[in-house]
C-alpha positions in Angstrom: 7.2 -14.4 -6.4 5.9 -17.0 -3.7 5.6 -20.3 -6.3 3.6 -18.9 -9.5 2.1 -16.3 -7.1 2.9 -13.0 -7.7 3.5 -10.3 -4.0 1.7 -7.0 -4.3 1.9 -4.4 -1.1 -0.8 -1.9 -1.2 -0.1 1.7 -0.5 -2.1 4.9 -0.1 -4.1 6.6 2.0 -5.8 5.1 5.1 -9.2 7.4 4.3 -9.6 5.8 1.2 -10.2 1.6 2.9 -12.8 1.0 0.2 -10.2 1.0 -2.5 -8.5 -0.2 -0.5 -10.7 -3.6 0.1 -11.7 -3.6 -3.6 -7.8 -3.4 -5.2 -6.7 -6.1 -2.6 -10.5 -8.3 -3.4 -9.1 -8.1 -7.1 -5.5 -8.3 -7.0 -6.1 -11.1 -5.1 -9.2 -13.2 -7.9 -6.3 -12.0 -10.4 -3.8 -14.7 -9.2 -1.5 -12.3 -7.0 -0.8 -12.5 -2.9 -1.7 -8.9 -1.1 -0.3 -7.5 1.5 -2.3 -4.7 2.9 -2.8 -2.4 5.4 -3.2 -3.7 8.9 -5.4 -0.4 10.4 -6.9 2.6 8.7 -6.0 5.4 11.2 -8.0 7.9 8.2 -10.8 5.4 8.8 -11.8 5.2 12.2 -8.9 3.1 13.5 -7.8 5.4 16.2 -5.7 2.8 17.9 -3.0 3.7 15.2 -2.6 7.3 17.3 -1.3 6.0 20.5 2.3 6.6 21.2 4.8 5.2 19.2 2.5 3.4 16.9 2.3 5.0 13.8 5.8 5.0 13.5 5.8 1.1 14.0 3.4 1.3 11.4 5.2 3.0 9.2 8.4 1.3 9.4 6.4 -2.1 9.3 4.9 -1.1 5.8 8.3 -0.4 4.5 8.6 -4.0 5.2 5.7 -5.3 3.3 7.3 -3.3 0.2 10.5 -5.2 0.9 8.8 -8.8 0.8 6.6 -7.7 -2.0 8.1 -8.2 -6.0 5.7 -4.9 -6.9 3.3 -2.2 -5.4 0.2 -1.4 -6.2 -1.0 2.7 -4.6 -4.5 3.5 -4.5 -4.8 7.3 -5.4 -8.2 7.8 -5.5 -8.8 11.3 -7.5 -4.7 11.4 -8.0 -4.1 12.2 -4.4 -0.7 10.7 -2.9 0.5 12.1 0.5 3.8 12.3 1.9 3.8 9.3 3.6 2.8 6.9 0.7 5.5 9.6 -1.7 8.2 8.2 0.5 6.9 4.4 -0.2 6.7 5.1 -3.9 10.4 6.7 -3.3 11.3 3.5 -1.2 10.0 1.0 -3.7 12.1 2.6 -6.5 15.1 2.4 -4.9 14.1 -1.4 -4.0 13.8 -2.1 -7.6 10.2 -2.7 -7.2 7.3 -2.2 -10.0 4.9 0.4 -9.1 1.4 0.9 -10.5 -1.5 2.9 -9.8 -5.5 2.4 -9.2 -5.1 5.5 -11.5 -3.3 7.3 -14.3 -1.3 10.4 -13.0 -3.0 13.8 -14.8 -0.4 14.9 -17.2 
């Protein structure tokens, strides 16, 4: 918590940046502080393929989860890649809530 404010790190997939913009547009007029993204390489941000980058990328997010008290992973239609599995992984063994745009199919 930053004063009454609660921290929520989004995580998912960069092709899905609409979800993205409308979990961090509500998260945010619920009373919470989101951290998102900073490019969508899915998306059209092709800067995040230069050398080195992603992986700066990658690491950087792992920070975000680490100043965040919970995360919040858009799986549009259920999907959750590797890269966002080893967040959700990382966030556990953080001690961090997770929840999801939407309910796992059981």
């Amino acid at each position: 918590m930053v004063g009454k404010y609660k921290v929520i790190t989004l995580c998912g997939s960069t092709r899905f940046k609409d979800a993205f913009r409308d979990a961090q547009k509500r998260l945010t007029l619920e009373g919470n502080i989101v951290i998102s993204v900073g490019l969508f390489g899915h998306s059209g941000d092709d800067e995040v393929w230069t050398e080195g980058t992603k992986e700066m990328l990658d690491d950087m997010h792992k920070r975000k989860i680490d100043m965040a008290d919970e995360i919040f992973v858009i799986n549009v239609g259920g999907y959750i890649g590797s890269i966002t599995r080893s967040e959700i992984e990382y966030a556990i063994a953080t001690g961090k809530a997770i929840h999801y745009l939407e309910e796992a199919a059981k």
